[in-house]
C-alpha positions as CSV (number, residue, x, y, z in Angstrom):
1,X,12.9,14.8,-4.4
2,X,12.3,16.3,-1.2
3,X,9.0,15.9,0.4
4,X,6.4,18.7,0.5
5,X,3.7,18.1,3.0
6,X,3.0,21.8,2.4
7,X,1.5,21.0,-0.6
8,X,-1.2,18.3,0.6
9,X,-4.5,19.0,-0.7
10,X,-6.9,19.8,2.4
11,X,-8.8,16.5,2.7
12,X,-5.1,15.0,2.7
13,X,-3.7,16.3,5.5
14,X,-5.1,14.4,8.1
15,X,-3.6,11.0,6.6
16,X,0.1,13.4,6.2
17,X,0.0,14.2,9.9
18,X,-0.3,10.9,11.0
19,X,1.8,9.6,8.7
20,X,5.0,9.5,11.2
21,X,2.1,7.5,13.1
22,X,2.5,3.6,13.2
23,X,0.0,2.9,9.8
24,X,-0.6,-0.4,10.7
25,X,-1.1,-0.2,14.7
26,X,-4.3,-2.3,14.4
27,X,-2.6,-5.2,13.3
28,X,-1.7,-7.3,16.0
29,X,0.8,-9.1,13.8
30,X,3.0,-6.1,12.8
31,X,4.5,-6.9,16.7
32,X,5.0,-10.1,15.6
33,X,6.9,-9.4,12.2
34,X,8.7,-7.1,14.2
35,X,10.1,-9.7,16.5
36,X,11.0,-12.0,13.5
37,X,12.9,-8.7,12.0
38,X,15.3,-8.7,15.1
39,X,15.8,-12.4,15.3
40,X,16.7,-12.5,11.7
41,X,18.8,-9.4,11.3
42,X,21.1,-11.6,13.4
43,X,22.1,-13.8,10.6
44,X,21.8,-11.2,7.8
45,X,20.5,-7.5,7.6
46,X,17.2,-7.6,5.7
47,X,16.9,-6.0,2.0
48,X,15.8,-2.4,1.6
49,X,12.7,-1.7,-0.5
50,X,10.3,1.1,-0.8
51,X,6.7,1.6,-2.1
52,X,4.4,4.6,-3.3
53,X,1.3,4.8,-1.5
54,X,-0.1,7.3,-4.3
55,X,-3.5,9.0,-3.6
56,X,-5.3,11.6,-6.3
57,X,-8.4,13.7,-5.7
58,X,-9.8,17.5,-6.5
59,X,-7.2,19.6,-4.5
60,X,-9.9,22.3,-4.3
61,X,-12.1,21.1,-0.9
62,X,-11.6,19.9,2.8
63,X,-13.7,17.3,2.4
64,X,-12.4,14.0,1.0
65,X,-13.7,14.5,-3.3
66,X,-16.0,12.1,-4.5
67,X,-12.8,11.1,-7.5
68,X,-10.5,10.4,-4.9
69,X,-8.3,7.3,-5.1
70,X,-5.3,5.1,-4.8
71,X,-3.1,4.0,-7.2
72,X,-2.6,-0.3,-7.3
73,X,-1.2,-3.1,-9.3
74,X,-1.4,-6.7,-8.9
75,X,2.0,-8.8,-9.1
76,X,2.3,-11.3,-11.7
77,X,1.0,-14.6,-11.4
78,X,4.9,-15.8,-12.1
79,X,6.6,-14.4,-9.7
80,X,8.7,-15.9,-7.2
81,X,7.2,-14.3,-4.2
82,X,4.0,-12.8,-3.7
83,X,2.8,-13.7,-7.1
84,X,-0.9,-12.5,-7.7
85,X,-0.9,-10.5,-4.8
86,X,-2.4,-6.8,-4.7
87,X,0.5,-3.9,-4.0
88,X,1.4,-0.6,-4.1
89,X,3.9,0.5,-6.8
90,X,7.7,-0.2,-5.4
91,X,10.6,-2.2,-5.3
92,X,13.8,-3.1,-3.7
93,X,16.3,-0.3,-3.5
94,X,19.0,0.2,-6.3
95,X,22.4,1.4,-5.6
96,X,21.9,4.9,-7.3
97,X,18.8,5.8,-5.5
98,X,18.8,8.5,-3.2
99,X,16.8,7.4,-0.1
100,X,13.0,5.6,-0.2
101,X,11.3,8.7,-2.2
102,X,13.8,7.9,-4.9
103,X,12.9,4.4,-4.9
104,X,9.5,4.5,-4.6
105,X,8.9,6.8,-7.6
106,X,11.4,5.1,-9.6
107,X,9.4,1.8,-9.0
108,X,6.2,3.5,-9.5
109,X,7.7,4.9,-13.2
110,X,9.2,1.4,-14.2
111,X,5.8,-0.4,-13.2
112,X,2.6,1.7,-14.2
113,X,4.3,4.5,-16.3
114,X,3.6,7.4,-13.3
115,X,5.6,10.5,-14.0
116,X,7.8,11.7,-11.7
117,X,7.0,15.2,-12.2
118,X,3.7,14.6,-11.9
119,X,3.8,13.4,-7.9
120,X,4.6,15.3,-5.1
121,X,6.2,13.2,-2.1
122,X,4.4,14.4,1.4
123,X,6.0,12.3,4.2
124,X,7.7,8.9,4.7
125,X,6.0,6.8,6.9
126,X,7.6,4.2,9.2
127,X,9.8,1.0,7.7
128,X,7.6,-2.5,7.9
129,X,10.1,-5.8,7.9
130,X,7.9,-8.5,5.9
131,X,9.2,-11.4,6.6
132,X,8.7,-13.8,4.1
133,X,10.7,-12.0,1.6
134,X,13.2,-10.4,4.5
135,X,12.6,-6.6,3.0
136,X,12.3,-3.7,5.6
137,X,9.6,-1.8,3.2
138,X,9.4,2.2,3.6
139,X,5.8,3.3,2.6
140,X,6.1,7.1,0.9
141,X,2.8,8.8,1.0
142,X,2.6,10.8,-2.2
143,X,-0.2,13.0,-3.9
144,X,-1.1,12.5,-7.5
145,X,-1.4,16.6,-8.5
146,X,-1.3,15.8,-12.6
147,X,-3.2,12.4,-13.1
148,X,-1.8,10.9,-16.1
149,X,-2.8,7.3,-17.8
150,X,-1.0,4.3,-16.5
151,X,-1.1,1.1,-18.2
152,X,1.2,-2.2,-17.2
153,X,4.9,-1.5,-18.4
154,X,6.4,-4.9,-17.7
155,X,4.2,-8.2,-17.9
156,X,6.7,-10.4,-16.1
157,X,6.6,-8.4,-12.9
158,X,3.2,-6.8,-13.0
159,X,-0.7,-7.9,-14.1
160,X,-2.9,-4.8,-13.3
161,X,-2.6,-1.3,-13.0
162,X,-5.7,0.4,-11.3
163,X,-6.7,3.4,-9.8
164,X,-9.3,2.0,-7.0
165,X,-11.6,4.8,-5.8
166,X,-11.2,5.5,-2.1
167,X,-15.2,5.4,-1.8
168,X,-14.9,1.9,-3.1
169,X,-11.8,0.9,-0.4
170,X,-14.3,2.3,2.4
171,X,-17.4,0.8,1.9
172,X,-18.0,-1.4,4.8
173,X,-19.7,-4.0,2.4
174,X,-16.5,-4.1,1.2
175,X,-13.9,-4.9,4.1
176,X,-13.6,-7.7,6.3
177,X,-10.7,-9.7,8.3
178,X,-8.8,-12.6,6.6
179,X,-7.3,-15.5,8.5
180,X,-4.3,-17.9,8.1
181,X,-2.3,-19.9,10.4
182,X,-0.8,-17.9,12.9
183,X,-1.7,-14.9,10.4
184,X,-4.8,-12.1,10.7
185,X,-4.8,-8.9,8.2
186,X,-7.6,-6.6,7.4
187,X,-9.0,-6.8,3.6
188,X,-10.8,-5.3,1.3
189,X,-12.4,-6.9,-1.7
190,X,-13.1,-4.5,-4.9
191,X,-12.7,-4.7,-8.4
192,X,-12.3,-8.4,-8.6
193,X,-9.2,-8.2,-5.8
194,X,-8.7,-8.7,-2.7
195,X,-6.3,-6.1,-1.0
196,X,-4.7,-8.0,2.2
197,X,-1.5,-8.5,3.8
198,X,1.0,-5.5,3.9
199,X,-1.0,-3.4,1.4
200,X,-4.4,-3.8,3.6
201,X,-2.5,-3.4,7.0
202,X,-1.0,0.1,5.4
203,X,-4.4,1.0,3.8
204,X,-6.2,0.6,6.9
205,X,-3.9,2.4,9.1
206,X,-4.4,5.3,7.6
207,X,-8.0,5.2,6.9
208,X,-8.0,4.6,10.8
209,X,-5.5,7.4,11.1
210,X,-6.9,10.3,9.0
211,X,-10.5,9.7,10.4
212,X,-11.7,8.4,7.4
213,X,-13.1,4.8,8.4
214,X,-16.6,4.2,8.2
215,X,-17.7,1.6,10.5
216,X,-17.3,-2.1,9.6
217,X,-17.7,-5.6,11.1
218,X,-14.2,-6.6,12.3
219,X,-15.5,-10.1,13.5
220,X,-16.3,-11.3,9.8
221,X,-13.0,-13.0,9.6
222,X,-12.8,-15.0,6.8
223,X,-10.2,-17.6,5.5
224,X,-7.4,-16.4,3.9
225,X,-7.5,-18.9,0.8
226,X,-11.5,-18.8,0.7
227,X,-11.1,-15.5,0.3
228,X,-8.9,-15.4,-2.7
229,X,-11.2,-17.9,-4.7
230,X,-13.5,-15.8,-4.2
231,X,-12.2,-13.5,-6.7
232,X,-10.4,-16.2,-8.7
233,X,-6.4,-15.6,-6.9
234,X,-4.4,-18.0,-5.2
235,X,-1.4,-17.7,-2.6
């Protein structure tokens, strides 16, 4: 599918212009993953994956709509690598696929049951190597223009399917920094989950980006693992 930026809703098209931005410039250790991406690639060429950063909303106003939201799932508990974590829809890339759009709303259709002709693609946004599972991960920014239900289509890679309301996401009561060892990511803790890691980093980017972000405390920095008992998930 070709992407259609055209066709952004006007509240949207702040986060589409500044998609070719860097989404996750306020993360300090994006620099640092980046670094790790060139000293690996020496030894072997990371995997290829892609993810769909799917937004819905009235179309109608310039003003972000009161029903606007994101679409996320929460990886199963038995995975190998990031089990239990909060993601957007996506995957690694198969051989048939036919760049990161294709992959992303292939992923997206395997995983919550999305429709592909009920998305339209609006730009791709830059690749982000995450190195504990060595994937470069290309973030698609897509609008949701015929909401249909999702539900979880396969159990052993996926727990939760949930729209999370972008009101909910920006809520300053709602966001804070989380901490690990050599590790800092911006979070946000709604509906019983907290959003960190890549997910947050892109999230927050383009919050920051479209001139959405409210203000909120960016010294409450709170342990990673804390964190995550807090809403009953583990690393």
């Amino acid at each position: 599918m070709n992407l259609e930026p055209q066709q952004a809703p006007p509240w949207l098209r702040p986060a589409v212009e500044s998609a070719a931005a860097d989404a996750t410039d306020t993360l300090d250790t994006m620099s640092v993953a980046r670094a790790m991406r060139r000293a690996m690639a020496v030894v072997k060429e990371p995997r290829q994956a892609a993810v769909l950063v799917l937004f819905s909303g009235d179309a109608t106003g310039p003003v972000r709509p009161d029903d606007a939201d994101v679409l996320l799932t929460q990886r199963a508990s038995t995975m190998r690598q990031h089990r239990g974590q909060v993601a957007f829809p996506g995957g690694a890339v198969d051989p048939g696929d036919q760049g990161p759009v294709d992959t992303a709303l292939r992923e997206a259709c395997e995983e919550t049951g999305v429709r592909r002709e009920d998305v339209t693609p609006l730009a791709v946004m830059p690749t982000l190597f995450v190195p504990p599972s060595r994937f470069d991960v290309t973030p698609v920014l897509a609008y949701w223009h015929n909401p249909a239900e999702v539900r979880v289509v396969n159990t052993g890679e996926t727990e939760r399917v949930v729209r999370v309301p972008l009101s909910e996401l920006l809520d300053p009561a709602n966001r804070f920094m989380v901490r690990r060892t050599g590790y800092q990511s911006p979070a946000f803790q709604v509906d019983g989950m907290l959003v960190w890691g890549l997910t947050g980093g892109i999230l927050n980017g383009i919050f920051k980006n479209a001139g959405w972000e409210l203000d909120w405390d960016h010294n409450d920095v709170r342990d990673l693992e804390e964190a995550l008992a807090a809403v009953g998930m583990t690393l």
